[in-house]
TORNU-49201 format. One record per residue: residue number from 0; residue in three letters; x, y, z of N, C-alpha, C, CB in turn. Coordinates in nm, 2 decimals, decimal comma. Glycine has a CB too. Example, Ala and Ser with C-alpha at 12.3 -4.5 7.8 and 13.67 -1.06 7.14 Angstrom:
# TORNU-49201
0; ala; 1,32; -0,57; 0,78; 1,23; -0,45; 0,78; 1,32; -0,33; 0,78; 1,13; -0,45; 0,90;
1; ser; 1,28; -0,22; 0,71; 1,37; -0,11; 0,71; 1,29; 0,00; 0,79; 1,41; -0,06; 0,57;
This chain:
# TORNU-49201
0; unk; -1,21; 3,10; 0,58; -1,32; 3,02; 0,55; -1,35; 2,92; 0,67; -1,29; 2,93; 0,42;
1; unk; -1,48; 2,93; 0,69; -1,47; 2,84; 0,84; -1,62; 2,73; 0,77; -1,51; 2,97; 1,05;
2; unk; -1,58; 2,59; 0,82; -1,65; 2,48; 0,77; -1,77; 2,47; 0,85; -1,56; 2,35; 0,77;
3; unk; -1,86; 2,42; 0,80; -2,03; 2,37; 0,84; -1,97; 2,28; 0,95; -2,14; 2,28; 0,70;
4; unk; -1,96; 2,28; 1,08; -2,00; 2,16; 1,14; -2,09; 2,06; 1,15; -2,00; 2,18; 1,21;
5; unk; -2,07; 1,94; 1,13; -2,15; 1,84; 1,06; -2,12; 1,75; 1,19; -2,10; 1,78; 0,90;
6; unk; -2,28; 1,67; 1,23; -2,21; 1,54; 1,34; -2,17; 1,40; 1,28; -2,33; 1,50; 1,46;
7; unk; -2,06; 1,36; 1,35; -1,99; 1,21; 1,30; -2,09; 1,13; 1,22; -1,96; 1,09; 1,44;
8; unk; -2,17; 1,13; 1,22; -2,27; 1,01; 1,18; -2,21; 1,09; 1,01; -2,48; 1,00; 1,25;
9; unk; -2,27; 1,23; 0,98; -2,24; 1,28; 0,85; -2,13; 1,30; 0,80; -2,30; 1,37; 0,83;
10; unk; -2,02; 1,35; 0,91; -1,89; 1,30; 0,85; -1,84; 1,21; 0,81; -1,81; 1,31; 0,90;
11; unk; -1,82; 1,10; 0,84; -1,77; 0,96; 0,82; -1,85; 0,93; 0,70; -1,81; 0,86; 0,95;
12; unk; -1,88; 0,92; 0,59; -1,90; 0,91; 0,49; -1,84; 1,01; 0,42; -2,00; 0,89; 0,49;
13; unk; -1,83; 1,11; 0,43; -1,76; 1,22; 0,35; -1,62; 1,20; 0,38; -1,81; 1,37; 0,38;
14; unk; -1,61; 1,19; 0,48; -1,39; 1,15; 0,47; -1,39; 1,03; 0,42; -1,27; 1,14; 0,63;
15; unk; -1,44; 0,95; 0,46; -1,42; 0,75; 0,39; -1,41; 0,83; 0,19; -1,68; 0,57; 0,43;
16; unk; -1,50; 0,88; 0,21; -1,51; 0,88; 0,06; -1,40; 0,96; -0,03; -1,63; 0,95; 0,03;
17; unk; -1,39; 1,06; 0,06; -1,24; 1,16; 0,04; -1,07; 1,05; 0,04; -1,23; 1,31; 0,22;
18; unk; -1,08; 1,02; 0,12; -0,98; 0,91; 0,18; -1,00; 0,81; 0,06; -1,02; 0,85; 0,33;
19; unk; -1,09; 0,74; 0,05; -1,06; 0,64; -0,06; -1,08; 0,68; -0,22; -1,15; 0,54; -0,03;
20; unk; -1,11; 0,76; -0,21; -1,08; 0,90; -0,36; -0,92; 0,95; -0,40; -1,18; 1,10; -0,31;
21; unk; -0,90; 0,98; -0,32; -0,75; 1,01; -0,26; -0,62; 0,90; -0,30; -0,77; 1,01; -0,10;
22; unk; -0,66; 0,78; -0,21; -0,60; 0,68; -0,21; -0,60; 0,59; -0,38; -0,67; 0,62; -0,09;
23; unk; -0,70; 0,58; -0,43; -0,72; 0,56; -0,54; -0,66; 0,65; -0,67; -0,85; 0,55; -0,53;
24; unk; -0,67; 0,72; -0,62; -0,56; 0,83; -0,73; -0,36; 0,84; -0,69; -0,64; 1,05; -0,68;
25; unk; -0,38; 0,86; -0,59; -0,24; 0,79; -0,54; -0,18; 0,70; -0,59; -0,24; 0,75; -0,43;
26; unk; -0,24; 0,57; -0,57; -0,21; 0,43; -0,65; -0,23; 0,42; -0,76; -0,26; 0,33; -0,62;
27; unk; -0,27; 0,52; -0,86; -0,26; 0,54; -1,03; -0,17; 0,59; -1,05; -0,35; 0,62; -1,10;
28; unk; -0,08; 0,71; -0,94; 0,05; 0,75; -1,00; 0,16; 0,66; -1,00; 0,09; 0,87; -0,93;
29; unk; 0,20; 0,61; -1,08; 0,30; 0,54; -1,08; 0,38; 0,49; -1,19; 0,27; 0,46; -1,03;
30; unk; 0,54; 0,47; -1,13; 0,62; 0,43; -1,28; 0,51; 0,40; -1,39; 0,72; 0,29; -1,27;
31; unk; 0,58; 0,39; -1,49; 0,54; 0,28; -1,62; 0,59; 0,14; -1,60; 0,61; 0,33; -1,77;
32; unk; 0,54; 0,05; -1,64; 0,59; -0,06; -1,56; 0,46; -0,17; -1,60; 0,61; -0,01; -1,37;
33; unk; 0,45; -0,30; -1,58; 0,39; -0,41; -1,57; 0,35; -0,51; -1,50; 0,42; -0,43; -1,60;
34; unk; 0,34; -0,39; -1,37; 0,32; -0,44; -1,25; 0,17; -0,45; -1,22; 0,40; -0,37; -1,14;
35; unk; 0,10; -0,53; -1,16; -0,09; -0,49; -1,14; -0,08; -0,44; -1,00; -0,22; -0,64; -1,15;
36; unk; -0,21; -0,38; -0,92; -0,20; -0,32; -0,83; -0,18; -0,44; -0,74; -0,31; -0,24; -0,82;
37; unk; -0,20; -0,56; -0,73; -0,24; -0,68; -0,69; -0,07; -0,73; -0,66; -0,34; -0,77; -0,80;
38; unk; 0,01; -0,75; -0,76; 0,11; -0,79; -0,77; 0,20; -0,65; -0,65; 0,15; -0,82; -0,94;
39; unk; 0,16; -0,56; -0,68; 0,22; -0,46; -0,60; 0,19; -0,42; -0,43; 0,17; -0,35; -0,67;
40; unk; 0,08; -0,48; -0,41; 0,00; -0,52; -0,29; 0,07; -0,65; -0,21; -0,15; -0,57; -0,35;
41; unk; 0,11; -0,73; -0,29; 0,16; -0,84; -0,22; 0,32; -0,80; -0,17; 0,16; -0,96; -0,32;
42; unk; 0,34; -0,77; -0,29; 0,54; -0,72; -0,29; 0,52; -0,63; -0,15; 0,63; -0,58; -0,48;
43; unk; 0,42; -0,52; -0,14; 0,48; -0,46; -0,02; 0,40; -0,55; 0,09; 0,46; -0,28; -0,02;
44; unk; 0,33; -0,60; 0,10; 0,29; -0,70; 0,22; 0,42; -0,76; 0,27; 0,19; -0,81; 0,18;
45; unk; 0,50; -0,83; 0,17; 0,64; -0,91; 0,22; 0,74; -0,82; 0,24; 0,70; -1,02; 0,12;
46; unk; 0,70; -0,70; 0,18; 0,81; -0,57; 0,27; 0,84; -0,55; 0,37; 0,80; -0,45; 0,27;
47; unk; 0,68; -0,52; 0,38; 0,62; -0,50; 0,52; 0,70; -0,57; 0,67; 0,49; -0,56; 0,51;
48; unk; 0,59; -0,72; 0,64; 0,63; -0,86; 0,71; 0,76; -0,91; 0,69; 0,54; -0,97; 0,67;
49; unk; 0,86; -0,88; 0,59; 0,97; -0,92; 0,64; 0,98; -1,10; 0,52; 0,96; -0,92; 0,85;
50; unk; 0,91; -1,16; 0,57; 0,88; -1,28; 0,54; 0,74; -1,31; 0,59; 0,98; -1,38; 0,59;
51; unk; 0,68; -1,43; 0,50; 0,53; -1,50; 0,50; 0,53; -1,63; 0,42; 0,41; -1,39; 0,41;
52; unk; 0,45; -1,69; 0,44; 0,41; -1,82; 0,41; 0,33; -1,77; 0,25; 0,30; -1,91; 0,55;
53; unk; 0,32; -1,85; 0,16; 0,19; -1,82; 0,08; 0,06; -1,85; 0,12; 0,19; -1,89; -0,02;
54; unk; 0,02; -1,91; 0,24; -0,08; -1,90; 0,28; -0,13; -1,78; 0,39; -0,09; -2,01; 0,31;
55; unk; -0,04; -1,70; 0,48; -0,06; -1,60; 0,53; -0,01; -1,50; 0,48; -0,06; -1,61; 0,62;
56; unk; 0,08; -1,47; 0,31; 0,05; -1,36; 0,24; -0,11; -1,36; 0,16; 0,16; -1,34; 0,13;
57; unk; -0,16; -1,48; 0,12; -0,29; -1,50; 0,09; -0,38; -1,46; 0,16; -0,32; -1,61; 0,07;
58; unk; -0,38; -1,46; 0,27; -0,47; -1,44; 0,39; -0,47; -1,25; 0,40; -0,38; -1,54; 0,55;
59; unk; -0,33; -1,18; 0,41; -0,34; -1,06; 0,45; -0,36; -0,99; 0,32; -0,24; -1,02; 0,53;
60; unk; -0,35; -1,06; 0,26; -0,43; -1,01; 0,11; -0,57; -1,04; 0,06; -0,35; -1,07; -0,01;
61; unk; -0,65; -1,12; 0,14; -0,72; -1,12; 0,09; -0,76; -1,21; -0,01; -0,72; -1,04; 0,09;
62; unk; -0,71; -1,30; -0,07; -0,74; -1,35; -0,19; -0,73; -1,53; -0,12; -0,62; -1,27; -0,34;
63; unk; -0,77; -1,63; -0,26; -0,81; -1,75; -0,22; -0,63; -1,82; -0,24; -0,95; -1,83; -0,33;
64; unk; -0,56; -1,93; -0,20; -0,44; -1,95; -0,19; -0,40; -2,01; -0,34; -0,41; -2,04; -0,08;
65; unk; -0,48; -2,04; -0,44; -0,47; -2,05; -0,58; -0,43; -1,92; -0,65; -0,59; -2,09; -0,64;
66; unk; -0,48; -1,83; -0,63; -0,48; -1,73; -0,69; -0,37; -1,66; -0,61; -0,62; -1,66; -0,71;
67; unk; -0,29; -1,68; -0,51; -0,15; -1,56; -0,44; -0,06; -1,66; -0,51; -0,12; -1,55; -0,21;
68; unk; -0,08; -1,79; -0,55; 0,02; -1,90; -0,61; 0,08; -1,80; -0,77; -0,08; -2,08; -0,64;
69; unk; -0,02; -1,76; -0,85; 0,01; -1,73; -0,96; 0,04; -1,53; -0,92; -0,13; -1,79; -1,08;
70; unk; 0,02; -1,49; -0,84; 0,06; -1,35; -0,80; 0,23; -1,43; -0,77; -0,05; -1,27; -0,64;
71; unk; 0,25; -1,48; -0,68; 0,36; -1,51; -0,66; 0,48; -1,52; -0,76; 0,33; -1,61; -0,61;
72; unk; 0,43; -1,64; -0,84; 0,48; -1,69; -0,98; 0,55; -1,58; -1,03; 0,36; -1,72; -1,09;
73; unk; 0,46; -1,48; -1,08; 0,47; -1,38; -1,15; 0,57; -1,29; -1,08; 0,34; -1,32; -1,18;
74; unk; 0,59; -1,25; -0,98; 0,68; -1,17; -0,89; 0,86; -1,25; -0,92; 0,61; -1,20; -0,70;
75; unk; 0,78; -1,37; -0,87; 0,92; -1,47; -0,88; 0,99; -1,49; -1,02; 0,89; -1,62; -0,84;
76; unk; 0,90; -1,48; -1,10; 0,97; -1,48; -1,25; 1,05; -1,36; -1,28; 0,86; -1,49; -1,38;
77; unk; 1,03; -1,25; -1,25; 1,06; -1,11; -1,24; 1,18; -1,10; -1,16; 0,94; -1,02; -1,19;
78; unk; 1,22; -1,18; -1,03; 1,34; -1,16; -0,94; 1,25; -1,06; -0,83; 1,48; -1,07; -1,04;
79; unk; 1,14; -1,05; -0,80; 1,12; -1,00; -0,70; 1,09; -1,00; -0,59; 1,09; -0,96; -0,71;
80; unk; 1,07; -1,14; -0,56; 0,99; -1,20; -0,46; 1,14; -1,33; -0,51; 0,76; -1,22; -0,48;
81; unk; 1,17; -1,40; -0,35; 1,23; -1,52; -0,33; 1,18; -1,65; -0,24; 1,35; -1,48; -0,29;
82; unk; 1,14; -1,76; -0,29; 1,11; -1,79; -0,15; 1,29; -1,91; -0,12; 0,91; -1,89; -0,15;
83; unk; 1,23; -1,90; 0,03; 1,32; -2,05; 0,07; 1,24; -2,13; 0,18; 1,49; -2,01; 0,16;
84; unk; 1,31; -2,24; 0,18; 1,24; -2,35; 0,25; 1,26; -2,30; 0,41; 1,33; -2,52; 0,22;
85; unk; 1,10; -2,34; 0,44; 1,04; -2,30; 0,57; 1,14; -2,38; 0,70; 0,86; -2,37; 0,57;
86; unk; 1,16; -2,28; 0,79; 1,28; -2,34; 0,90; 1,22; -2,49; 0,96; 1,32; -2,21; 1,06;
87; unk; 1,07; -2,51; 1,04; 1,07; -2,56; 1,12; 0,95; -2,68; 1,05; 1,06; -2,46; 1,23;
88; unk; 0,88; -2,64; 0,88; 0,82; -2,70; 0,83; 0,86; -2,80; 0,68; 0,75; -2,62; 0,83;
89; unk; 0,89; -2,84; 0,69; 0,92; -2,89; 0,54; 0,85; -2,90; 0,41; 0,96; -2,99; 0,54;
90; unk; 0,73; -2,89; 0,47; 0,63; -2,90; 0,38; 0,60; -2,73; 0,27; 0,51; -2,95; 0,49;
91; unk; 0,64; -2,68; 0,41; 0,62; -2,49; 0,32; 0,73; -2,42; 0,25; 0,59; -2,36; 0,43;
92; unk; 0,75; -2,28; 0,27; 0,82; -2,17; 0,22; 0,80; -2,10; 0,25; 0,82; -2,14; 0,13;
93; unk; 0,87; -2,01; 0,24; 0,86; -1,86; 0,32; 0,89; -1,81; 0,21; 0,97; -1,82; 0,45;
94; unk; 0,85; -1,68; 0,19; 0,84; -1,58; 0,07; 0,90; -1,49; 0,08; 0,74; -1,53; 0,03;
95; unk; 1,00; -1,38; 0,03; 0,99; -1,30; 0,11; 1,03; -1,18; -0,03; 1,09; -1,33; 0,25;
96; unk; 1,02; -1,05; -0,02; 1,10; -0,94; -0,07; 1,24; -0,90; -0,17; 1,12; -0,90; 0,03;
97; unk; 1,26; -0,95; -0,30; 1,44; -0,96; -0,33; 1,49; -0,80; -0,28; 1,49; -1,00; -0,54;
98; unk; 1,60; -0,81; -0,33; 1,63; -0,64; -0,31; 1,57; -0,58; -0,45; 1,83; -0,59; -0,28;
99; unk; 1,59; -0,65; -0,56; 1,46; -0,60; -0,65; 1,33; -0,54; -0,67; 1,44; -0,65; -0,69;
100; unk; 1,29; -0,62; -0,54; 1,18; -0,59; -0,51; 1,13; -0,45; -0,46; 1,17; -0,68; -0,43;
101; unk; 1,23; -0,47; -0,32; 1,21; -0,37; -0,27; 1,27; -0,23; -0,30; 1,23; -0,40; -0,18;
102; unk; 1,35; -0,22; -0,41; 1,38; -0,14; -0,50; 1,29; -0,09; -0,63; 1,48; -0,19; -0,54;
103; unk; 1,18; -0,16; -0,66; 1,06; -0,16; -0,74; 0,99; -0,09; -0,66; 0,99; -0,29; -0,78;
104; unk; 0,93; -0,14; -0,52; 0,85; -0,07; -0,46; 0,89; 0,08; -0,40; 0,82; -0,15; -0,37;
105; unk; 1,04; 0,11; -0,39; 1,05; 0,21; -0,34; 1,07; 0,32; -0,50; 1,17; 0,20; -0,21;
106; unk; 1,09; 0,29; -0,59; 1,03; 0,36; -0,73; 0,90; 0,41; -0,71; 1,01; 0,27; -0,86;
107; unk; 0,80; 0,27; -0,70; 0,66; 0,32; -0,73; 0,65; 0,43; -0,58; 0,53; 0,17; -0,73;
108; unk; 0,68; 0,44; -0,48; 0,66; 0,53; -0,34; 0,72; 0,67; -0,37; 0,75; 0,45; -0,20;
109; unk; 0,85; 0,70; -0,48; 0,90; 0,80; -0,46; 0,78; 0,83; -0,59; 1,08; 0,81; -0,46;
110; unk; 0,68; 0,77; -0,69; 0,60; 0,84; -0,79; 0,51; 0,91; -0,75; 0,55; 0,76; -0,87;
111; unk; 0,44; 0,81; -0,64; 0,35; 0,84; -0,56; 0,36; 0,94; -0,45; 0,30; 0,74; -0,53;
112; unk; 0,49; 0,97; -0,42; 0,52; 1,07; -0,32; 0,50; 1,22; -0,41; 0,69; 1,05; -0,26;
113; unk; 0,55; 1,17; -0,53; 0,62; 1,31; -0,63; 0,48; 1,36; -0,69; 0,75; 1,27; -0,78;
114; unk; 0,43; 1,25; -0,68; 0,27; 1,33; -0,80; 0,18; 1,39; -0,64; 0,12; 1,12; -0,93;
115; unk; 0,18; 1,34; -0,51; 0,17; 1,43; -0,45; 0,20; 1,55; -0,38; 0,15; 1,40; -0,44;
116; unk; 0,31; 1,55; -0,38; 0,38; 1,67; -0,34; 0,34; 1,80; -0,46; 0,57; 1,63; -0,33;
117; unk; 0,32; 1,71; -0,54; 0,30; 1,86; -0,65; 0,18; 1,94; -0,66; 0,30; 1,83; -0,81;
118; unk; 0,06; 1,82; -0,59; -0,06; 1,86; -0,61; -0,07; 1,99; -0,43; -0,18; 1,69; -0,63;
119; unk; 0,04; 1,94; -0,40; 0,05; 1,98; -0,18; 0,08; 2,12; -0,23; 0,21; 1,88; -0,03;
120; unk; 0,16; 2,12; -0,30; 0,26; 2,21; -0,32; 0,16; 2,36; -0,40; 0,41; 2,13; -0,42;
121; unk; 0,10; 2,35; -0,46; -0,05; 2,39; -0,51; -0,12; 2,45; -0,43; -0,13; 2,30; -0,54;
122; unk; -0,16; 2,40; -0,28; -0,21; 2,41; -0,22; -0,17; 2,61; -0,14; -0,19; 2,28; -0,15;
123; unk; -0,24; 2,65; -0,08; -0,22; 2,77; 0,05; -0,14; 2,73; 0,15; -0,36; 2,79; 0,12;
124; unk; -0,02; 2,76; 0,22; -0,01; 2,75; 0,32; -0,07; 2,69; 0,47; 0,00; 2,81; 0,30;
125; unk; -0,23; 2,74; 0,48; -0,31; 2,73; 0,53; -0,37; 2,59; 0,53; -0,37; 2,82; 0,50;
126; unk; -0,37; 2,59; 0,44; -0,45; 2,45; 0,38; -0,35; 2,33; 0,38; -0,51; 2,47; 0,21;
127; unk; -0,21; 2,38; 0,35; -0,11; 2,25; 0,42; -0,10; 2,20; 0,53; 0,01; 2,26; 0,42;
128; unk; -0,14; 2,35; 0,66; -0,15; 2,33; 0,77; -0,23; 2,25; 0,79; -0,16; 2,40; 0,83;
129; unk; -0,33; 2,25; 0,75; -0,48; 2,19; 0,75; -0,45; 2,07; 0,73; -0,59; 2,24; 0,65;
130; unk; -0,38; 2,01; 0,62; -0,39; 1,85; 0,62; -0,28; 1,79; 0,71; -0,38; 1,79; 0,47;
131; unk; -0,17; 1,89; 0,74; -0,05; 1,82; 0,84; -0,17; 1,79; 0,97; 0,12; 1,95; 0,91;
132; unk; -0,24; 1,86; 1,02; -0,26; 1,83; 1,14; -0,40; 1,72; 1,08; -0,28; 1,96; 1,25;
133; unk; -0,49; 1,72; 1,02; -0,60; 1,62; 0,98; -0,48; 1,48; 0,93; -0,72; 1,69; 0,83;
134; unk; -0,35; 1,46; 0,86; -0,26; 1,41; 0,89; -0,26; 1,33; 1,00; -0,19; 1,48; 0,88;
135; unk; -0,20; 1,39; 1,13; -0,17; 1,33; 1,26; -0,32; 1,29; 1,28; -0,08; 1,43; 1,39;
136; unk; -0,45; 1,31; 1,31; -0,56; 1,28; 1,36; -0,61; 1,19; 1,29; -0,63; 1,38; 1,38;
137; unk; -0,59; 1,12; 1,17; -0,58; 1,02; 1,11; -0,49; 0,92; 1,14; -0,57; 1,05; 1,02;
138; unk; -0,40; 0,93; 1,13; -0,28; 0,85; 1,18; -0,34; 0,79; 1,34; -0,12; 0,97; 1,19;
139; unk; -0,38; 0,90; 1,44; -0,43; 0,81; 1,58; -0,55; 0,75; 1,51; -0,46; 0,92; 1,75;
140; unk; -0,64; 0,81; 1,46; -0,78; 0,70; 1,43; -0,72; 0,57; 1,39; -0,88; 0,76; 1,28;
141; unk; -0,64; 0,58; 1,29; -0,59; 0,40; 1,24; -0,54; 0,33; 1,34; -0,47; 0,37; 1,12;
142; unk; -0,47; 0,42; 1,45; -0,40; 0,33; 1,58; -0,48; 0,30; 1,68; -0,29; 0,39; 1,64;
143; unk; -0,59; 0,39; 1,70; -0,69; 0,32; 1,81; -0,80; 0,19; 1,76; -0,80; 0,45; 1,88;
């Protein structure tokens, strides 16, 4: 099967759209659990980063610093998120990841791994090849 070549201008809407179709179904597979996508968004931001302020997990999240306060809350009541007092500020906190946490998040990663491997696994040969390498050529798009 060989594909219509289409120029950038008409691609780029058809993969954004594939990609965030994709991505959106991905982040539906997941434990059972009582977590919101939001609360799950933040937990792995402080994965990520290691440690953050509530005002620059607010920030890389996106949201106003009222509203990461009660995301927080909710993490912290759960054991999943810890903060401690800021080294060089007294005024702040640092937030960071419990091992609960990051034990929660690596649940929801092995759900989301497993509900896709099944759908990969489905796939042709051919067509696995196809996304390993559209795979890597994605991977450099996000890094340039």
């Amino acid at each position: 099967m060989t594909a219509k070549r289409v120029p950038p201008a008409q691609l780029a809407p058809q993969l954004r759209d594939a990609i965030t179709r994709l991505n959106r179904r991905v982040r539906q597979a997941r434990p059972v659990g009582d977590l919101t996508v939001t609360q799950l968004s933040a937990l792995t931001s402080l994965k990520l980063a290691g440690a953050l302020t509530p005002r620059e997990l607010a920030d890389i999240e996106r949201v106003q610093p009222p509203t990461m306060t009660k995301i927080v809350a909710k993490l912290e009541d759960r054991g999943l998120v810890r903060r401690t007092p800021h080294p060089t500020d007294g005024r702040q906190v640092i937030l960071a990841a419990t091992e609960g946490g990051q034990a929660v998040l690596e649940q929801f990663e092995r759900a989301r791994n497993s509900w896709l491997a099944e759908r990969l696994a489905a796939l042709t040969e051919e067509e696995r090849d196809t996304l390993q390498r559209a795979a890597e050529i994605l991977q450099g798009i996000a890094r340039a």
